[in-house]
Each structure stands twice: as C-alpha cells, then as structure tokens.
ChimeraX commands (.cxc) that place a marker at each C-alpha (Angstrom):
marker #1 position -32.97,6.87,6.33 radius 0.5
marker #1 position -29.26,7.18,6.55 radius 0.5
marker #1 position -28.76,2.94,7.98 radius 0.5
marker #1 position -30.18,0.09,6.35 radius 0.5
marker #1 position -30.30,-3.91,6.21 radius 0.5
marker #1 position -29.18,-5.34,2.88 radius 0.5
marker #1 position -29.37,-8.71,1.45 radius 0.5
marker #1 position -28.15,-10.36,-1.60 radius 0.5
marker #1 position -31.57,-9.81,-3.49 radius 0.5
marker #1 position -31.35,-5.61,-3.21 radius 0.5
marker #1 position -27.55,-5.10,-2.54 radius 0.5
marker #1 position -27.24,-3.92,-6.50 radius 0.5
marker #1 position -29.96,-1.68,-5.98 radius 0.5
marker #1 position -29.24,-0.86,-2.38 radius 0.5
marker #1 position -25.85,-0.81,-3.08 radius 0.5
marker #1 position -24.07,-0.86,-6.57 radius 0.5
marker #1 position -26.99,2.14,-7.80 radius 0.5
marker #1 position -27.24,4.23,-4.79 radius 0.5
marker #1 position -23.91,4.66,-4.69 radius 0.5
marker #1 position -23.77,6.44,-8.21 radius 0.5
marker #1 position -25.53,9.18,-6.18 radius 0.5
marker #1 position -24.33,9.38,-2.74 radius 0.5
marker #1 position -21.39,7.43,-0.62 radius 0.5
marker #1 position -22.45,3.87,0.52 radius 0.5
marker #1 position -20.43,2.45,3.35 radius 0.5
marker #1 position -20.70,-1.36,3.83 radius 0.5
marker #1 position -20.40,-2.69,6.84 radius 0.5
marker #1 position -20.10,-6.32,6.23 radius 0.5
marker #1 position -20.81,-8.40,9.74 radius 0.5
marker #1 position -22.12,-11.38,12.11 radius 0.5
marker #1 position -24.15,-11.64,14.90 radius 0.5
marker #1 position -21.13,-13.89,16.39 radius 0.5
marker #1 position -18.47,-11.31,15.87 radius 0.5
marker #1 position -17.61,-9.51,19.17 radius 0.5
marker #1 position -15.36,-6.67,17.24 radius 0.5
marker #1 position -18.27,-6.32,15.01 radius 0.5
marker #1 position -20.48,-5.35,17.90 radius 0.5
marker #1 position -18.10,-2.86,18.77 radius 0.5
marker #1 position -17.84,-1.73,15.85 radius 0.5
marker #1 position -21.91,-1.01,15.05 radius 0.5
marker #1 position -22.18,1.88,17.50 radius 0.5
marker #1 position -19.42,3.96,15.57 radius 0.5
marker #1 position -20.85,3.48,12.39 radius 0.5
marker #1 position -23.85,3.76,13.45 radius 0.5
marker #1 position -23.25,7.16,15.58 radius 0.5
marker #1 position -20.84,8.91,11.99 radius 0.5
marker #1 position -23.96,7.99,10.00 radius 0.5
marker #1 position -26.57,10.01,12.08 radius 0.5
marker #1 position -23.16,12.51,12.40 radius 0.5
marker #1 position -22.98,13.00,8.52 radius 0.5
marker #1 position -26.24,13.56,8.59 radius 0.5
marker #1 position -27.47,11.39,5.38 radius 0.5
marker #1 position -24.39,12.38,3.46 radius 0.5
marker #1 position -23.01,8.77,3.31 radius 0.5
marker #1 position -25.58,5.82,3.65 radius 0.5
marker #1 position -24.59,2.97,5.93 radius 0.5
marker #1 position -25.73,-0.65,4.55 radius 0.5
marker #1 position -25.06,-3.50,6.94 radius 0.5
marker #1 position -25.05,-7.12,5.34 radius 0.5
marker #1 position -25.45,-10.19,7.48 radius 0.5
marker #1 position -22.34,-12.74,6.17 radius 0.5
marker #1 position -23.62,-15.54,7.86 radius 0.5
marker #1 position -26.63,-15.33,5.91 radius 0.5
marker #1 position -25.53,-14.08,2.66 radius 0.5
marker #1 position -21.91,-16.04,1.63 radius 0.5
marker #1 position -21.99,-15.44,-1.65 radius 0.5
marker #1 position -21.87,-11.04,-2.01 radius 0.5
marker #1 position -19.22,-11.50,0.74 radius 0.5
marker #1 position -17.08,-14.39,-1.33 radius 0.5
marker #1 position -17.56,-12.09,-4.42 radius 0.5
marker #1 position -16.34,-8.99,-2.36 radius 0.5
marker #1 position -13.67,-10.79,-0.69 radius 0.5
marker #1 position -14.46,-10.30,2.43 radius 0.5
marker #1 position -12.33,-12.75,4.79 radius 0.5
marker #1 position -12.55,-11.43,8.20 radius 0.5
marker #1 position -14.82,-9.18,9.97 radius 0.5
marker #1 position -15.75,-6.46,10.65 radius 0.5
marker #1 position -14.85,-5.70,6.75 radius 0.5
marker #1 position -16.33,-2.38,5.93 radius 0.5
marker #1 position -16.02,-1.04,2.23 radius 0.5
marker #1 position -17.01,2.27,0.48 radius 0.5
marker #1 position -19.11,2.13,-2.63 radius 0.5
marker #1 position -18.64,5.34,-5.18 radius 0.5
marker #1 position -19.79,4.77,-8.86 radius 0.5
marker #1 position -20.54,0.94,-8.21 radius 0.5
marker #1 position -17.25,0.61,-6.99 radius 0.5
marker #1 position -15.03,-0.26,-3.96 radius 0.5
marker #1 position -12.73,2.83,-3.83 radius 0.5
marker #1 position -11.00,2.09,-0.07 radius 0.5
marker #1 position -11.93,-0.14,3.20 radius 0.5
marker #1 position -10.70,-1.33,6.65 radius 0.5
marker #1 position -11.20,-4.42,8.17 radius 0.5
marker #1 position -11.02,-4.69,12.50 radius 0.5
marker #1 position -12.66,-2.62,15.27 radius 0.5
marker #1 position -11.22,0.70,14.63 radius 0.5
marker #1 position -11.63,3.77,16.89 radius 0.5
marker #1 position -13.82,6.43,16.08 radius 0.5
marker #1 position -11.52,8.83,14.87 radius 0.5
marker #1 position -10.01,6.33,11.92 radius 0.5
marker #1 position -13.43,5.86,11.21 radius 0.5
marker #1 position -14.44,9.68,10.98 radius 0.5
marker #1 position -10.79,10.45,9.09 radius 0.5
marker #1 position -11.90,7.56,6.84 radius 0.5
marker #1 position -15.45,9.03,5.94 radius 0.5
marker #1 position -13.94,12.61,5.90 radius 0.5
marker #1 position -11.71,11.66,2.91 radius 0.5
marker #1 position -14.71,10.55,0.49 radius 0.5
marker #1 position -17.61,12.32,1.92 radius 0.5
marker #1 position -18.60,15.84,0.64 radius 0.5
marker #1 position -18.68,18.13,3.70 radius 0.5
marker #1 position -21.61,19.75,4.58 radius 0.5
marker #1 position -21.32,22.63,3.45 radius 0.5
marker #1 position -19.46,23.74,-0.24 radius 0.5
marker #1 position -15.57,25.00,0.67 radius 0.5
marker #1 position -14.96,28.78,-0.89 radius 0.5
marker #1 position -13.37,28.69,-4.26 radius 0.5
marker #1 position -9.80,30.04,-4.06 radius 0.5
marker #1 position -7.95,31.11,-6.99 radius 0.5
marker #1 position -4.76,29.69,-5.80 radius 0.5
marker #1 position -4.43,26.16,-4.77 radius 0.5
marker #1 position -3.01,25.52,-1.38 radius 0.5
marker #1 position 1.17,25.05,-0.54 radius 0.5
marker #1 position 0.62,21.63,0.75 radius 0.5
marker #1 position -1.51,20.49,-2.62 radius 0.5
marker #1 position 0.96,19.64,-5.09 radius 0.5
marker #1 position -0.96,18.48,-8.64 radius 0.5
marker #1 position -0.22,15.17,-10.23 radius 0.5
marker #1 position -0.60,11.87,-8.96 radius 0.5
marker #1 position 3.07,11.26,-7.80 radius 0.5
marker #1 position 2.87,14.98,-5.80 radius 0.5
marker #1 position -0.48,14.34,-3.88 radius 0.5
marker #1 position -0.25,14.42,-0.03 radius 0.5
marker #1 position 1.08,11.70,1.71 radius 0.5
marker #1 position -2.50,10.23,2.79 radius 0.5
marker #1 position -3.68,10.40,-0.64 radius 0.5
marker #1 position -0.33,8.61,-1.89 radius 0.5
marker #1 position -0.62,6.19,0.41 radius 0.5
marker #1 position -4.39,5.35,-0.39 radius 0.5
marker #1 position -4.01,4.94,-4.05 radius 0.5
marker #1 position -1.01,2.98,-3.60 radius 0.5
marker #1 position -3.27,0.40,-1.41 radius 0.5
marker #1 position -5.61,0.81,-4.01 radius 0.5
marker #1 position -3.27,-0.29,-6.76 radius 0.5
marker #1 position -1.52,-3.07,-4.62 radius 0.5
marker #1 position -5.31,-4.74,-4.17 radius 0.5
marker #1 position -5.63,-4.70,-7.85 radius 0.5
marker #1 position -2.53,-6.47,-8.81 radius 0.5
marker #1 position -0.54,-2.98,-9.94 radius 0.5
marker #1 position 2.84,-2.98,-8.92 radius 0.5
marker #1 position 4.43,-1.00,-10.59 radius 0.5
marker #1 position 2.17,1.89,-10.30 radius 0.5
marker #1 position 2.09,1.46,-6.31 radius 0.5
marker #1 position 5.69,1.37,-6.90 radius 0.5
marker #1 position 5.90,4.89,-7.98 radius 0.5
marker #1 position 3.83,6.13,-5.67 radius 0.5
marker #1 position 5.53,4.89,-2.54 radius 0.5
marker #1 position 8.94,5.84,-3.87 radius 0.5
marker #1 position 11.01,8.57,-2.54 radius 0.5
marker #1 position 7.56,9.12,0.25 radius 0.5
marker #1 position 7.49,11.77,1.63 radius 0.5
marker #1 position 8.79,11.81,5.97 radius 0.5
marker #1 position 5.64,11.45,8.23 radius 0.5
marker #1 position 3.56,9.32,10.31 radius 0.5
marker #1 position 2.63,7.32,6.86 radius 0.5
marker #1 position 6.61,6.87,5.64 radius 0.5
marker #1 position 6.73,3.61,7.57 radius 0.5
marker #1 position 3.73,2.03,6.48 radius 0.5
marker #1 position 4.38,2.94,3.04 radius 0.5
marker #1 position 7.98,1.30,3.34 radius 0.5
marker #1 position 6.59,-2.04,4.50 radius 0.5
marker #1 position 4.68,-2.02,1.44 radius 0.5
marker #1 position 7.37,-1.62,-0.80 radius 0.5
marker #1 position 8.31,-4.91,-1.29 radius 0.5
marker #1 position 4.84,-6.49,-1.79 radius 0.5
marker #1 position 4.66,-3.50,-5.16 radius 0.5
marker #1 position 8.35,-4.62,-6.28 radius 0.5
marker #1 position 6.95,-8.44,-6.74 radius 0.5
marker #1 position 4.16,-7.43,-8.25 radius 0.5
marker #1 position 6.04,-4.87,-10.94 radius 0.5
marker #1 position 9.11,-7.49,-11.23 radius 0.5
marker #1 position 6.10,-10.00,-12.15 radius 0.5
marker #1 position 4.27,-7.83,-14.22 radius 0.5
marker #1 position 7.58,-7.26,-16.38 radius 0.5
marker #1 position 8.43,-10.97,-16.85 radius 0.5
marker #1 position 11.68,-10.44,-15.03 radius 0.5
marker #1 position 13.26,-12.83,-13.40 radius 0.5
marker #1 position 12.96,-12.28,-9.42 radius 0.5
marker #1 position 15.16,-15.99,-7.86 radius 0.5
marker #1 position 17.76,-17.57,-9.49 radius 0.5
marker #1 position 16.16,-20.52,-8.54 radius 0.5
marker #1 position 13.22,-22.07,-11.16 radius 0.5
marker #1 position 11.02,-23.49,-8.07 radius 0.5
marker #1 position 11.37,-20.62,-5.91 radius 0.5
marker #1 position 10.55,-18.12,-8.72 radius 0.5
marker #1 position 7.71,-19.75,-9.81 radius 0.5
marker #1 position 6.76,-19.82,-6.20 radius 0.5
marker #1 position 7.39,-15.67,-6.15 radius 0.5
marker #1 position 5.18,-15.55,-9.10 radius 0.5
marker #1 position 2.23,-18.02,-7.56 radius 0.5
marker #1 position 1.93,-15.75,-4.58 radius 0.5
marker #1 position 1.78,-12.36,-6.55 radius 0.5
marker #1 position -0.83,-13.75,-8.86 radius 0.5
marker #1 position -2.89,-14.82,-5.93 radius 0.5
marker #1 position -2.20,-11.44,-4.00 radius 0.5
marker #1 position -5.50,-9.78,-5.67 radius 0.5
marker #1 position -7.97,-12.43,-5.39 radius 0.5
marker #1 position -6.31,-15.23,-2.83 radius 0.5
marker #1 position -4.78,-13.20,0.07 radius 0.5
marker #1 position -4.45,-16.98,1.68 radius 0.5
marker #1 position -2.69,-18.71,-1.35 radius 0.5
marker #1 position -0.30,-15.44,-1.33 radius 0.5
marker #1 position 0.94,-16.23,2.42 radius 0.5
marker #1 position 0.89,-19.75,2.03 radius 0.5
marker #1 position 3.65,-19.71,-1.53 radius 0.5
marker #1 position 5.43,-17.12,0.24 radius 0.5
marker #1 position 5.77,-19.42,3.76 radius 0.5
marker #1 position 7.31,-22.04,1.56 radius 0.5
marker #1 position 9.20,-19.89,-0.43 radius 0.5
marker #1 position 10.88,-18.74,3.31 radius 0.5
marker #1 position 11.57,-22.34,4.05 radius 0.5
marker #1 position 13.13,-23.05,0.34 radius 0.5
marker #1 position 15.04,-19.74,0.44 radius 0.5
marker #1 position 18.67,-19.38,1.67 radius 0.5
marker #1 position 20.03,-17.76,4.54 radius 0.5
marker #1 position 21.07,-14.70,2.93 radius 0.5
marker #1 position 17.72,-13.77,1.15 radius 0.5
marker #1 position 15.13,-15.41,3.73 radius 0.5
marker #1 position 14.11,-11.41,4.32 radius 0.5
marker #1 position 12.67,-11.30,1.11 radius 0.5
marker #1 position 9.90,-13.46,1.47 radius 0.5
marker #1 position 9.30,-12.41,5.13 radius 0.5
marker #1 position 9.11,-8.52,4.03 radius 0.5
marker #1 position 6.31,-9.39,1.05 radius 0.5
marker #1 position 4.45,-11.35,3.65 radius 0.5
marker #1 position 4.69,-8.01,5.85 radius 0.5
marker #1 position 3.29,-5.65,3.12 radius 0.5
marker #1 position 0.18,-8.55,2.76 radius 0.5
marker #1 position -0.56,-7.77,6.48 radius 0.5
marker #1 position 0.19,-4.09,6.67 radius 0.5
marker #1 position -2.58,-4.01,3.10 radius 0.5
marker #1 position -4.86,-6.83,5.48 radius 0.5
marker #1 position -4.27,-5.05,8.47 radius 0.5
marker #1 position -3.37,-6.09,12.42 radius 0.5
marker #1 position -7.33,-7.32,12.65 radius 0.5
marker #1 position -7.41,-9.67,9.18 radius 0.5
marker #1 position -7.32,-13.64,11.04 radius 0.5
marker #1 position -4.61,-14.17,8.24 radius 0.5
marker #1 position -2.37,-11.62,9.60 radius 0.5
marker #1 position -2.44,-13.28,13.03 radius 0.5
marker #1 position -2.41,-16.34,11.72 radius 0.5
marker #1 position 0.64,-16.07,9.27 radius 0.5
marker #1 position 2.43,-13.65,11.84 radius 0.5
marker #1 position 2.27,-16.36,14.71 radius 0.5
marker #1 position 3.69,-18.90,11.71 radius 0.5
marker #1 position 6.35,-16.46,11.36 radius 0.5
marker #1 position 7.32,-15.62,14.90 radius 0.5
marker #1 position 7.79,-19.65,15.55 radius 0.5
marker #1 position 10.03,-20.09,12.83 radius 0.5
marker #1 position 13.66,-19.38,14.05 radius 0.5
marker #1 position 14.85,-16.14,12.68 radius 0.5
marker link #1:1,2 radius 0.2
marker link #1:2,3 radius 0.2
marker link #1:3,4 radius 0.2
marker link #1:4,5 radius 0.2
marker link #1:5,6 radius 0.2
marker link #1:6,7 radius 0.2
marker link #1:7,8 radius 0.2
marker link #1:8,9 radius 0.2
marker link #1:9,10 radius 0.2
marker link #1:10,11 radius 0.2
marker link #1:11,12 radius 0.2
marker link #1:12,13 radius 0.2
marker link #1:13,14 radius 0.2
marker link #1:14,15 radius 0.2
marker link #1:15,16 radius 0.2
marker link #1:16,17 radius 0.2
marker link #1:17,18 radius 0.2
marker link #1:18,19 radius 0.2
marker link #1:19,20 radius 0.2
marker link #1:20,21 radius 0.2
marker link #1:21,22 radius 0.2
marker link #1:22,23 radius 0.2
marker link #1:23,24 radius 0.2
marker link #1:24,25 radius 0.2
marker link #1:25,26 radius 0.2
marker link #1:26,27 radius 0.2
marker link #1:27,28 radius 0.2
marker link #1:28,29 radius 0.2
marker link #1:29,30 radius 0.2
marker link #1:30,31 radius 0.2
marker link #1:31,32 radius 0.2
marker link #1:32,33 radius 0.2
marker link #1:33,34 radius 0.2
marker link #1:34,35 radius 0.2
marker link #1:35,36 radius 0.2
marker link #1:36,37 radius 0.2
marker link #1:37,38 radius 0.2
marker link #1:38,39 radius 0.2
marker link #1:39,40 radius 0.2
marker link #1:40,41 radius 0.2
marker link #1:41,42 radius 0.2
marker link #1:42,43 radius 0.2
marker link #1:43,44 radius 0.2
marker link #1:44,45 radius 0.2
marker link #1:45,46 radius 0.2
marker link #1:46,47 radius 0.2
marker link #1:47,48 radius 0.2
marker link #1:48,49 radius 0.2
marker link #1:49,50 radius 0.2
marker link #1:50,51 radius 0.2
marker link #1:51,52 radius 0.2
marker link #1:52,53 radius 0.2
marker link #1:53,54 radius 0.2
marker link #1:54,55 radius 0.2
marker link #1:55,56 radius 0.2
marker link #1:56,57 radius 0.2
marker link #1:57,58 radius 0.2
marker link #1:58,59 radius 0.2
marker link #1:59,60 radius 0.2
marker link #1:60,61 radius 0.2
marker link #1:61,62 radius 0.2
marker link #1:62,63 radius 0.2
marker link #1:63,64 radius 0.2
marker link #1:64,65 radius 0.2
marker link #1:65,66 radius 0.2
marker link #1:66,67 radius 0.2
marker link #1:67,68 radius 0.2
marker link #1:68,69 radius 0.2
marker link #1:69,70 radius 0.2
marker link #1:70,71 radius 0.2
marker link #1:71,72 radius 0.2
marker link #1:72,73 radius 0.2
marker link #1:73,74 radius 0.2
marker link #1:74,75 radius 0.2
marker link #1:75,76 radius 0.2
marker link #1:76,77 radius 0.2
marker link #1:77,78 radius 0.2
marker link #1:78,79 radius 0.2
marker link #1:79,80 radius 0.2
marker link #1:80,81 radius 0.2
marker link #1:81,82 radius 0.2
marker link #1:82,83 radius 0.2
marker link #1:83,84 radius 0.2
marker link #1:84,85 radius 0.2
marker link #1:85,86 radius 0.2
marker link #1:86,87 radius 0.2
marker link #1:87,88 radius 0.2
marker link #1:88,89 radius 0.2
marker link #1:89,90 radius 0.2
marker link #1:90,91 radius 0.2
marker link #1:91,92 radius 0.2
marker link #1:92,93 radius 0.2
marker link #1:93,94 radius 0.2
marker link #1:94,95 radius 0.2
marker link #1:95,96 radius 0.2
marker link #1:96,97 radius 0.2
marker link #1:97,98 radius 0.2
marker link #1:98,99 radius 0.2
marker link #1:99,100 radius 0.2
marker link #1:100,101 radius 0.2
marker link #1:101,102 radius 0.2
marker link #1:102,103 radius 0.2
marker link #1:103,104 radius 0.2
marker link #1:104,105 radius 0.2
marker link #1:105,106 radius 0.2
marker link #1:106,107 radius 0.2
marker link #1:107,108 radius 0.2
marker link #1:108,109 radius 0.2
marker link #1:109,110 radius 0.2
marker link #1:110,111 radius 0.2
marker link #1:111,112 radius 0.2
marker link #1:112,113 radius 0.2
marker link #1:113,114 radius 0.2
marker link #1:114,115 radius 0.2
marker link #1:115,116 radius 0.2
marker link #1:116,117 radius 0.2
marker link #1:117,118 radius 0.2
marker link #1:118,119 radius 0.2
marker link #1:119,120 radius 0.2
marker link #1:120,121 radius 0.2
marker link #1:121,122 radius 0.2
marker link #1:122,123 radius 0.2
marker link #1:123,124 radius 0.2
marker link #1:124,125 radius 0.2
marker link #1:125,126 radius 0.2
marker link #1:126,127 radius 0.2
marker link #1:127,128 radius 0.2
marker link #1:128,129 radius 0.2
marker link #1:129,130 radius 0.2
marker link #1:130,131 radius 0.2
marker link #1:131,132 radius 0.2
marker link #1:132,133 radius 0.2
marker link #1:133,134 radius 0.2
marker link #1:134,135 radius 0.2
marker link #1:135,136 radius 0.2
marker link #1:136,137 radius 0.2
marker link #1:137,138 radius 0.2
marker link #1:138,139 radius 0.2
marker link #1:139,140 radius 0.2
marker link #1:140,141 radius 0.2
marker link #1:141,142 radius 0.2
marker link #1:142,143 radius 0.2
marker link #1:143,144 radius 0.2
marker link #1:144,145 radius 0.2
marker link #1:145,146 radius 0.2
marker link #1:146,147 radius 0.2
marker link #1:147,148 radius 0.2
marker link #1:148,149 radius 0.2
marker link #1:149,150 radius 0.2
marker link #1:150,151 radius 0.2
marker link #1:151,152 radius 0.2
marker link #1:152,153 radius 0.2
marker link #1:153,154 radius 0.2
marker link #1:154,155 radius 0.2
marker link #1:155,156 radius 0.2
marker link #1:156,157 radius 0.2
marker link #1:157,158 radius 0.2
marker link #1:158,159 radius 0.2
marker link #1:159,160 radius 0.2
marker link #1:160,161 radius 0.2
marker link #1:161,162 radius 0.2
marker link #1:162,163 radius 0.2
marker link #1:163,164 radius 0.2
marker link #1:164,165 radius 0.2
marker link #1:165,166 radius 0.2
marker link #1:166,167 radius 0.2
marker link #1:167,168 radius 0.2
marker link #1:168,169 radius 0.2
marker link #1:169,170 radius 0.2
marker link #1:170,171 radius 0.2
marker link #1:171,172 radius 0.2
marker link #1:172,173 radius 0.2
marker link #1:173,174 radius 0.2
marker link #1:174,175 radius 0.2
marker link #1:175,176 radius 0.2
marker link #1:176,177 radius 0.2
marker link #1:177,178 radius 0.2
marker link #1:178,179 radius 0.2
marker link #1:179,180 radius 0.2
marker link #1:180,181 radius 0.2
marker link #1:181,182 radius 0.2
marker link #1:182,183 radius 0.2
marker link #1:183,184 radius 0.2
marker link #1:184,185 radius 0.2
marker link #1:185,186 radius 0.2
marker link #1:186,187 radius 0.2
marker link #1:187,188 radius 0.2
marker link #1:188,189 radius 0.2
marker link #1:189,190 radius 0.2
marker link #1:190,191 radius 0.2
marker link #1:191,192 radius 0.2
marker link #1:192,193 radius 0.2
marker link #1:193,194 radius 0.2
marker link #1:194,195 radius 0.2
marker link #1:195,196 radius 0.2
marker link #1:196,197 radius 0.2
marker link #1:197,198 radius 0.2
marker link #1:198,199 radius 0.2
marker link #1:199,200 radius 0.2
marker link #1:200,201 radius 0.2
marker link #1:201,202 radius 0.2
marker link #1:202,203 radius 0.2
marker link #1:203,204 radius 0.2
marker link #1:204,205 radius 0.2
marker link #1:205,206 radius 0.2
marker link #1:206,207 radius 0.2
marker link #1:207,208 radius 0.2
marker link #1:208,209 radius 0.2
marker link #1:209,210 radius 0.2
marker link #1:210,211 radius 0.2
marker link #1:211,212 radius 0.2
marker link #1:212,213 radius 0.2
marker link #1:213,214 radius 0.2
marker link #1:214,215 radius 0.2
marker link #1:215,216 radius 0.2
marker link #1:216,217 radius 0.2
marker link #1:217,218 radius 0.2
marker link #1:218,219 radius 0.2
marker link #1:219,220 radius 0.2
marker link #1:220,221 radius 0.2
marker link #1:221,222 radius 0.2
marker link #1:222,223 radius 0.2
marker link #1:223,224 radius 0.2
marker link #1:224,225 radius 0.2
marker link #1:225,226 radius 0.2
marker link #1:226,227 radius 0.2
marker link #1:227,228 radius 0.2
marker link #1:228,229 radius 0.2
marker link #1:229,230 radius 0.2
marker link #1:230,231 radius 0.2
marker link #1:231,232 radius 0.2
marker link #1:232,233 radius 0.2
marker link #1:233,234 radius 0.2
marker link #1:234,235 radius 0.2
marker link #1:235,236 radius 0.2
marker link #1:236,237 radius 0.2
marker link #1:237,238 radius 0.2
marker link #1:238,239 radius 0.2
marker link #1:239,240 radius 0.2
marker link #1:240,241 radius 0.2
marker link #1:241,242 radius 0.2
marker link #1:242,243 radius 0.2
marker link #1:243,244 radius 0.2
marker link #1:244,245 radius 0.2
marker link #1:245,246 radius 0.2
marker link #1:246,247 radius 0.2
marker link #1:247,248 radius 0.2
marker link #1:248,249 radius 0.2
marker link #1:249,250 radius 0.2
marker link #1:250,251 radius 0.2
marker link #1:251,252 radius 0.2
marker link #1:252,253 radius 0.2
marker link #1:253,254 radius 0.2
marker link #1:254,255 radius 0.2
marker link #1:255,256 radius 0.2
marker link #1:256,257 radius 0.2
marker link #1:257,258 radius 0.2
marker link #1:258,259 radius 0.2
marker link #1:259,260 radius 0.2
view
C-alpha cells in the first residue's frame, strides 16, 4: 500500500523508520481546508504514478496538534519529505501537478537504474558551490530553515542566470542576517533596532511569526534611507514560506498598507 492514515501513536514507525528505507511524503491536512482537498487528488494520483517508490502518509492536524507543532507546520496543505528520519525539503499551498511531480522526481529513485557513464555530464559540475541551479537553490532553503546563513550565503552568491536567479536573490538578504548574526557583527547602528535584527533571525528557524513581527517593528523604527532592509528580509521569509503560508498574506497585506 503506497497511501496511508497516520496518527501520532505510529507516525515514528509509520514515518521516522519507514523512511530509512524508502521516501515518505507527508501530507499534513484538515478536513476544513479547501486547498487541501485540492491538493489530495495529486498526491494521491503521483503515489499510484511512482508506483510504491515513495509512500504517501496523510496526518489529520485537527486531530493530532502536537506532531504538527513539533514539525512546524503553520498552514496547510504542508507536505514534507522524510529520508533517514529526516525532513530533507517541503512545500506548503495547492501546487499544480507538475511542481508536485518535479518535487518527487528530485528525491525519488526512478524506476528503473540510469546506465553508468564514465564521464559525468557538462551540466554536473562537482562540489557543493558548482551543483545545478535547482540543487543550489534547494540546499540553500535547506540551510536558511536551519538557521545557516552563511552557508546559504555561499550558495546563492554569484547564482547562476535562470528561471531560479530571482528567487534566489530575494533570499539573499534573509542568509546575510542570519551570517551577520551568526558572526556577532554588528548589523544597525542603532542598539534597539539591532537587537531587534537579531530577535527576528533567532526566531527565523523555529518562530516564522516572531521573525515577521521584530522585523515589522524594526520597519517602523528604521529610517528612511534603510527602511528596504527590513522589508527585503521579510521578503526572503515569504519567498522560504511561500505565496500559500497565511503569514505571507498576512504580513504582505501589513506591508502593502504601510506607505512606501
């Protein structure tokens, strides 16, 4: 059975152990959610697609708080992917089919073994700084959700042009706080608005909400010339929350009243 039902009582065996042998995708949801309904059908239909390659657990939120709390999970549809016990990507919102499939296609193994080739492909570089754009751009979300700046800082410097080179400059900013933090260096003249800076990256990992909320104020204490700062960290939050997350919209209708 490639789709079950998990709970709190068998999501580390459903879960955190099956997914030392195969991909588990989570789909975290509620009964109320209308994007979540249009979301099932997808996941539903790339499960029976992969044919068992990837297991699909769904998890009721309404009646199990406390795994979503401890997974962060803050708006739905919040879909994660287990390897090794661990979250290694997710997306939150609706998305169409073909995110979804690109999404799967990245962690699980194809179907069928790919040749070995004695030369690596042109557009493979080695290294983590030389992988391709996607792969960049992933581990650089990856590090930002964990609190490392400065390594997402390296990997979204000097990115290579593309369809990803804008999303990877909105989140620029959000990985210089974090690295400026992580450094002890100074990043306002000012003593309240830097410890206000520091407040939001330290609850950027595990307080998404706090973050948005230090940096608002830190937009209304700021002056004229550097009011962009605050606004572009805010910007990398939502672009790592994404356009479905109710703090984006939130935050972003905050932001659109306030007069530029």
């Amino acid at each position: 059975m490639s789709i079950i039902n998990v709970t709190q009582a068998d999501f580390q065996q459903q879960v955190i152990q099956r997914s030392q042998q195969q991909p588990v995708l989570v789909d975290f949801w509620a009964p109320w959610c209308g994007p979540c309904r249009m979301l099932t059908p997808t996941l539903e239909k790339m499960a029976h697609e992969f044919n068992g390659r990837f297991l699909l657990a769904k998890i009721n939120t309404d009646q199990n708080p406390t795994i979503s709390m401890q997974y962060g999970v803050r708006g739905i549809p919040n879909v994660k992917l287990f390897k090794n016990g661990q979250v290694v990507d997710e997306f939150v919102g609706a998305q169409p089919e073909g995110m979804v499939r690109q999404f799967l296609q990245r962690y699980v193994p194809a179907s069928a073994p790919r040749p070995a080739s004695s030369t690596p492909p042109q557009d493979a570089p080695q290294g983590a700084a030389g992988q391709n754009a996607d792969g960049r751009l992933r581990l650089a979300k990856q590090h930002l959700r964990q609190g490392k700046g400065c390594e997402a800082q390296t990997l979204l410097a000097n990115f290579p042009a593309g369809a990803l080179a804008d999303t990877a400059r909105q989140l620029r900013p959000l990985a210089d706080l974090l690295c400026q933090v992580s450094r002890g260096q100074q990043i306002s003249g000012k003593t309240d608005l830097d410890i206000l800076y520091r407040q939001a990256a330290d609850a950027t990992r595990r307080e998404p909400a706090a973050a948005l909320y230090q940096l608002l104020v830190a937009l209304h204490q700021e002056e004229p010339a550097h009011k962009q700062r605050p606004r572009a960290i805010m910007h990398a939050i939502f672009t790592l929350l994404g356009d479905a997350d109710p703090l984006t919209q939130q935050y972003r209708q905050q932001l659109a009243a306030l007069i530029p």
